[in-house]
N, C-alpha and C positions, 0 to 999 in steps of 0.2 A: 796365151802362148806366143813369145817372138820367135818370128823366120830372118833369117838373115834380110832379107827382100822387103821388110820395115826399116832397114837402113839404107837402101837404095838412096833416097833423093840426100844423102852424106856425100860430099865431096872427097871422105876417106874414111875408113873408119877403124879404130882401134877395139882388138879381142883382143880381154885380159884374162888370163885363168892365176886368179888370186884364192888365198883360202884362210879360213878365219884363224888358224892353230898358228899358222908357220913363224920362226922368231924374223925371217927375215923378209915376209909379207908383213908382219906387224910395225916392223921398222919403218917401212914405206907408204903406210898407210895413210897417213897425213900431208906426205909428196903426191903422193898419185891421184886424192883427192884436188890438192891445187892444181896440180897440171890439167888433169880432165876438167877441169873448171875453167881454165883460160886457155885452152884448145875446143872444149864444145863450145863456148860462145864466136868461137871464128870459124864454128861449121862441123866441128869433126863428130861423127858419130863412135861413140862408146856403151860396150857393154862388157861385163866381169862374169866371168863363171867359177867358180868354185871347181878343182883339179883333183878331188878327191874323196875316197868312196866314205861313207858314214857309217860303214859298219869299220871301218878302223881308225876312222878320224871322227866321231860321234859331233863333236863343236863343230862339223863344216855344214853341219844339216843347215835345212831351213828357217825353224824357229831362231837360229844363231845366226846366221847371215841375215833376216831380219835384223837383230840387236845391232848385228854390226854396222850394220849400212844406216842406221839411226844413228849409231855413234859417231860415227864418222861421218855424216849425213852426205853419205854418195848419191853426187849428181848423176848417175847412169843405173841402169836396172843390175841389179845381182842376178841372175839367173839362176837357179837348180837344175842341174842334169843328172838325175838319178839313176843314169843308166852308163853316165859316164861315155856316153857315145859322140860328142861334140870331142871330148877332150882327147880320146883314142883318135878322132879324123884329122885334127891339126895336130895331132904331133907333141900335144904338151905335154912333158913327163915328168914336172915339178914346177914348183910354185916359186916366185912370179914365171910367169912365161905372159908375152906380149909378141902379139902377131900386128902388124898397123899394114892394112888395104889400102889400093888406089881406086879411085870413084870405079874403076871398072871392076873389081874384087882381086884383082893383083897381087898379088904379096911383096908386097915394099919394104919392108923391114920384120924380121924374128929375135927377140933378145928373149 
């Protein structure tokens, strides 16, 4: 299980709430992998959650976000939140949504 406080020694750190179905989370898929690729190597910590519940989006489960995070071989953890409670506290209410933190847990930028 990750706590936010395993990213602590991040000098920033980006939450992504992405989801396996969306046509324009699919679109980006291959962006957002090179980006978090040459933003973690200069420090930045990332993780991705999925924004959405599986009993109406079935493809956002976990067996699927495994495939996908193979496919796309993301360099940061996919997370499962099955209760959807991470996603209800920040505020994300579609997909992409990206929150990026300052080393102090700041909120430096929302898109």
């Amino acid at each position: 299980m990750w706590k936010l406080d395993d990213f602590e020694s991040y000098p920033a750190l980006l939450v992504m709430f992405i989801c396996n179905h969306c046509p324009f989370v699919k679109h980006l898929k291959k962006d957002i992998v090179k980006l978090t690729n040459l933003y973690m190597k200069k420090g930045l910590g990332v993780v991705a959650i999925p924004s959405n519940s599986i009993v109406t989006q079935p493809q956002d489960g976990p067996v699927f976000m495994a495939e996908d995070a193979r496919t796309f071989n993301y360099p940061f953890p996919y997370l499962y939140d099955p209760s959807q409670d991470v996603e209800r506290a920040y505020g994300a209410v579609c997909a992409p949504n990206f929150y990026l933190f300052k080393k102090v847990h700041s909120l430096a930028k929302k898109s």
